[in-house]
C-alpha positions in Angstrom: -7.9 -30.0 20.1 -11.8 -28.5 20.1 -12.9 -31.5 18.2 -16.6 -31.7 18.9 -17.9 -34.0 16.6 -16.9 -35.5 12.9 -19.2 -36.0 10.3 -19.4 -36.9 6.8 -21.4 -35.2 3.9 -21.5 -36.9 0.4 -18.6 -36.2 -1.7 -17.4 -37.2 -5.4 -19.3 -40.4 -6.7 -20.0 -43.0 -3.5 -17.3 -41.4 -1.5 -17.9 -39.5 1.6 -16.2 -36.3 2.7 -15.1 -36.1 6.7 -15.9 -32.8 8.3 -14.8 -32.0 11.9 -17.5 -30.0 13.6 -15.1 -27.2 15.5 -14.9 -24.5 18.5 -13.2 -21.4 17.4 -10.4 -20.6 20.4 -11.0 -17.3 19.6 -14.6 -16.4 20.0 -16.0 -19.8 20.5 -18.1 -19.8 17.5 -19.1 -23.4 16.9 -18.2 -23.8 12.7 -17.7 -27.1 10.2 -13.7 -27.6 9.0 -12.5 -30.0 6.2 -9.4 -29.9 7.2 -7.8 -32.4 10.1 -7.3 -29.5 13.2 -4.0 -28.9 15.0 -3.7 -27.5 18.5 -5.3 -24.7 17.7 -8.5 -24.1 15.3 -9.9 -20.7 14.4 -13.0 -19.9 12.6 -11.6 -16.8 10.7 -8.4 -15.0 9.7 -9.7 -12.3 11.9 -9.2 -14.8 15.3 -6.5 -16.0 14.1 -4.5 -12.1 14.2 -6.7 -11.6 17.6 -5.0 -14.7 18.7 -1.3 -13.5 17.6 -1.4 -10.5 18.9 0.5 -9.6 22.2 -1.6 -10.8 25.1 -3.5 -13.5 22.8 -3.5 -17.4 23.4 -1.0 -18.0 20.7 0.9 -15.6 21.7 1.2 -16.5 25.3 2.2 -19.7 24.2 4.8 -19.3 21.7 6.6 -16.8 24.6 5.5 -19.8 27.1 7.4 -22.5 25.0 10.4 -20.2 24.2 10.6 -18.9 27.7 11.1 -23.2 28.5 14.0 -23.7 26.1 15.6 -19.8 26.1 14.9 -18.4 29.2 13.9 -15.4 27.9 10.1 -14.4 26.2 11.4 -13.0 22.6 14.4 -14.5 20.1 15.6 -10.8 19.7 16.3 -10.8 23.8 19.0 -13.1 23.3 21.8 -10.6 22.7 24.0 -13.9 20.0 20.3 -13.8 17.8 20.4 -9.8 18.1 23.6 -9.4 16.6 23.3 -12.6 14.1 20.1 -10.7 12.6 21.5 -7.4 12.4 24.8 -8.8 10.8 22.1 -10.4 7.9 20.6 -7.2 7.9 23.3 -5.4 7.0 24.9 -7.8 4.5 21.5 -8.0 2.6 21.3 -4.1 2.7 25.0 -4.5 1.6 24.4 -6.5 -1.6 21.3 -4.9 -2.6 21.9 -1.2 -2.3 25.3 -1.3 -1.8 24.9 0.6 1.6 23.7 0.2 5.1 22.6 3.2 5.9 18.8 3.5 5.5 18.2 6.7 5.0 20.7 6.4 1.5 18.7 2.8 0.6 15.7 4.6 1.2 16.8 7.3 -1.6 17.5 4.2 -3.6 14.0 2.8 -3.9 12.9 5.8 -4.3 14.9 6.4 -7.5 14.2 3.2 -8.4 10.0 3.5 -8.1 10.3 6.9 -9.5 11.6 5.0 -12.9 9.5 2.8 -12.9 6.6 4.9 -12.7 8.0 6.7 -15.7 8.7 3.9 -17.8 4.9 2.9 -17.3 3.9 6.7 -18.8 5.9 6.3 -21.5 4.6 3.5 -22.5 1.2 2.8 -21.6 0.3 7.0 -20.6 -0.4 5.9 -17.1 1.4 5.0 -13.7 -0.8 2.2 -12.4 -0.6 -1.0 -14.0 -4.1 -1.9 -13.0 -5.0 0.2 -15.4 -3.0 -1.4 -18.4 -5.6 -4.1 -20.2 -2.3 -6.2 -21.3 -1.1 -6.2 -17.8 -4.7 -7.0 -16.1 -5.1 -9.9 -19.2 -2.0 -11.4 -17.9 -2.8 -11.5 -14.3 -6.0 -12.9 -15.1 -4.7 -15.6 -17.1 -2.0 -16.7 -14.8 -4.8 -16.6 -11.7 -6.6 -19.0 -13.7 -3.4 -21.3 -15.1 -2.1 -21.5 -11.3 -6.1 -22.3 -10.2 -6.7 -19.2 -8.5 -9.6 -17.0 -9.3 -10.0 -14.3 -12.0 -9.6 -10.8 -11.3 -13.2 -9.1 -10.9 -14.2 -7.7 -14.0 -15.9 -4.0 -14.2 -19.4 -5.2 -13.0 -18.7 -6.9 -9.6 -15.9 -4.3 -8.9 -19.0 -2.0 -9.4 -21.5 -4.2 -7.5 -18.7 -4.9 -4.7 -18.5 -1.2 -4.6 -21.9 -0.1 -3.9 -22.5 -2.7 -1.4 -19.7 -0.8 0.6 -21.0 2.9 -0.1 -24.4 2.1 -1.4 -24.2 3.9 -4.8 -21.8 3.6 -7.9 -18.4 5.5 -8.3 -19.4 7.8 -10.7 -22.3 9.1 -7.9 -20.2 8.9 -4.9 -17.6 11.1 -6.8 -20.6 13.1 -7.3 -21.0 13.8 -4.0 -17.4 15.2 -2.9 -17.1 18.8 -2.2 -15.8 20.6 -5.1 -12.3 21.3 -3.3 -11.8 17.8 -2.8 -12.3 16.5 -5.9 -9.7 19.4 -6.9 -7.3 18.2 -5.0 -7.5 14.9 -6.1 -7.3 15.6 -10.0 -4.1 18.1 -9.0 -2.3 14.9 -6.9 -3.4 12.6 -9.3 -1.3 14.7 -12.3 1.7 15.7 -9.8 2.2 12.0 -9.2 2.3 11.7 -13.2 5.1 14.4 -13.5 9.1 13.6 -13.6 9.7 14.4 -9.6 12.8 12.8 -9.8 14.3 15.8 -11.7 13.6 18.0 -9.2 16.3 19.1 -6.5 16.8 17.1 -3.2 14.4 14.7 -4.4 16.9 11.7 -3.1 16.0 13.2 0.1 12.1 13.1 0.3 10.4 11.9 3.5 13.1 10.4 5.5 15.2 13.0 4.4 13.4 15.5 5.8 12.3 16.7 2.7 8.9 17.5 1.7 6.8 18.4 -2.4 5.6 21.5 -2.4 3.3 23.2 -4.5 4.9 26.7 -4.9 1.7 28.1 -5.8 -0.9 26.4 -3.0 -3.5 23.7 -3.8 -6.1 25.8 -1.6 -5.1 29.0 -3.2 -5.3 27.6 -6.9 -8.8 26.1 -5.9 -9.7 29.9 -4.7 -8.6 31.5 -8.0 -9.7 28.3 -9.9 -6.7 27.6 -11.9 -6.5 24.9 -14.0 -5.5 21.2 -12.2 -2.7 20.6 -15.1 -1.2 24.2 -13.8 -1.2 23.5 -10.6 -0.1 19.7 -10.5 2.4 20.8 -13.3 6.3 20.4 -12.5 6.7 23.8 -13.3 4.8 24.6 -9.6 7.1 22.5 -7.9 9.8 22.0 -5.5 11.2 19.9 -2.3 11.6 21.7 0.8 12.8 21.2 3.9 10.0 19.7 5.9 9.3 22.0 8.8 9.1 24.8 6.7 6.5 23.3 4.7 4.5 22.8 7.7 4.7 26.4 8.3 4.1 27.3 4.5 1.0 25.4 5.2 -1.7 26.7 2.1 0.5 29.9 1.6 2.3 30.6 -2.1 5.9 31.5 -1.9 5.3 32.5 -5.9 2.8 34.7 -7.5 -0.4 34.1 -9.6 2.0 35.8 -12.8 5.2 34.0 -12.0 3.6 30.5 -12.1 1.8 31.4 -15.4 5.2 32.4 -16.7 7.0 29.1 -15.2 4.2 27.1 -16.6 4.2 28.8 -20.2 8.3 28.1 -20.3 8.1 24.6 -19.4 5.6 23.9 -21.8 7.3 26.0 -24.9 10.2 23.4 -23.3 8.7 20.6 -24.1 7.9 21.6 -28.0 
């Protein structure tokens, strides 16, 4: 235990608070701990994930200590554990999605976020609840009932901000190429659009599906059409993967076929 000294500061009335003067394991860094030290002390989260990592003191000897009762390094090297954990795999994959193939339970969640994310539209005409006062209110007051912290309010999430970019939001958006700050207003309204409608959407990602913009990002920023056109439902599709790749910034419709797409989904929605 890297005890180097103990000493004691003044605490609450005549008491006096005990402090254990520690070495990190880590880095060696000589640092004060209230706390009573077990076998191994780290001065920061940061050590502590150096130390866990393959190759790192506590890893060495948790495979060290199971290596003594096991005979083997890992738990999942003992074929009995291997097939125990897979069997609890499977019957939690079982109850929850009523399926153990992940590629289906995948499709699942993704049903399951794309609801959600369109339950939060309806109601509140955005997808991020951080963005929701009610919902930030009620964080904030349950931080503070459970004696955590309060969530930063707009002026230290400003502050905390420029210390990490050295100027405001508002400037460093500013300073973005004009295509990027396209693109980011066209994902930001495709992610807001009802992608769950569209066809082999159960099979995005893992599926080897991929969105598409029929009509390109690049190619709208080109001809500068409108961000709501672009990002609009009416522009898109999921495709098989490898043939998006080889889309890449291409349109597989034209400038007056999107316009007519869009103009029919909005009469649609009247």
């Amino acid at each position: 235990m890297p005890i180097l000294k103990i000493k004691y500061i003044p605490g609450k009335g005549n008491r006096k608070r005990r402090v254990f003067v520690c070495q990190c394991d880590q880095c060696d860094k000589i640092f004060d701990r209230y706390g009573k030290p077990k076998a191994f002390v780290f001065c920061t989260n940061k050590c502590r994930y150096e130390a866990q990592r393959k190759g790192g003191i506590l890893d060495i000897r948790n495979r060290r200590l199971f290596r003594e009762k096991h005979g083997v390094d890992y738990p999942m090297q003992i074929e009995a554990f291997a097939e125990k954990q897979d069997e609890i795999r499977r019957q939690t994959m079982q109850e929850r999605y009523d399926t153990t193939v992940p590629n289906k339970i995948w499709a699942v969640k993704k049903r399951q976020q794309e609801k959600r994310r369109q339950t939060m539209l309806k109601r509140y005409g955005t997808i991020h609840p951080t963005q929701v006062s009610e919902f930030i209110e009620k964080q904030r007051a349950t931080m503070e009932e459970n004696g955590g912290y309060p969530l930063q309010n707009e002026k230290t999430r400003i502050k905390s901000f420029i210390s990490r970019f050295g100027m405001s939001p508002e400037e460093y958006t500013k300073t973005l190429p004009e295509r990027e700050t396209y693109q980011r207003v066209v994902r930001s309204i495709t992610e807001q659009q009802a992608l769950a409608t569209l066809l082999h959407f159960d099979k995005r990602g893992a599926g080897g599906y991929d969105l598409d913009h029929k009509f390109s990002i690049a190619e709208g920023f080109k001809q500068s059409i409108l961000p709501a056109i672009i990002g609009n439902i009416a522009n898109l599709e999921f495709i098989d993967s490898s043939a998006n790749r080889s889309k890449g910034s291409k349109c597989s419709i034209t400038l007056p076929n999107l316009f007519k797409s869009f103009d029919k989904h909005t009469q649609g929605q009247l």
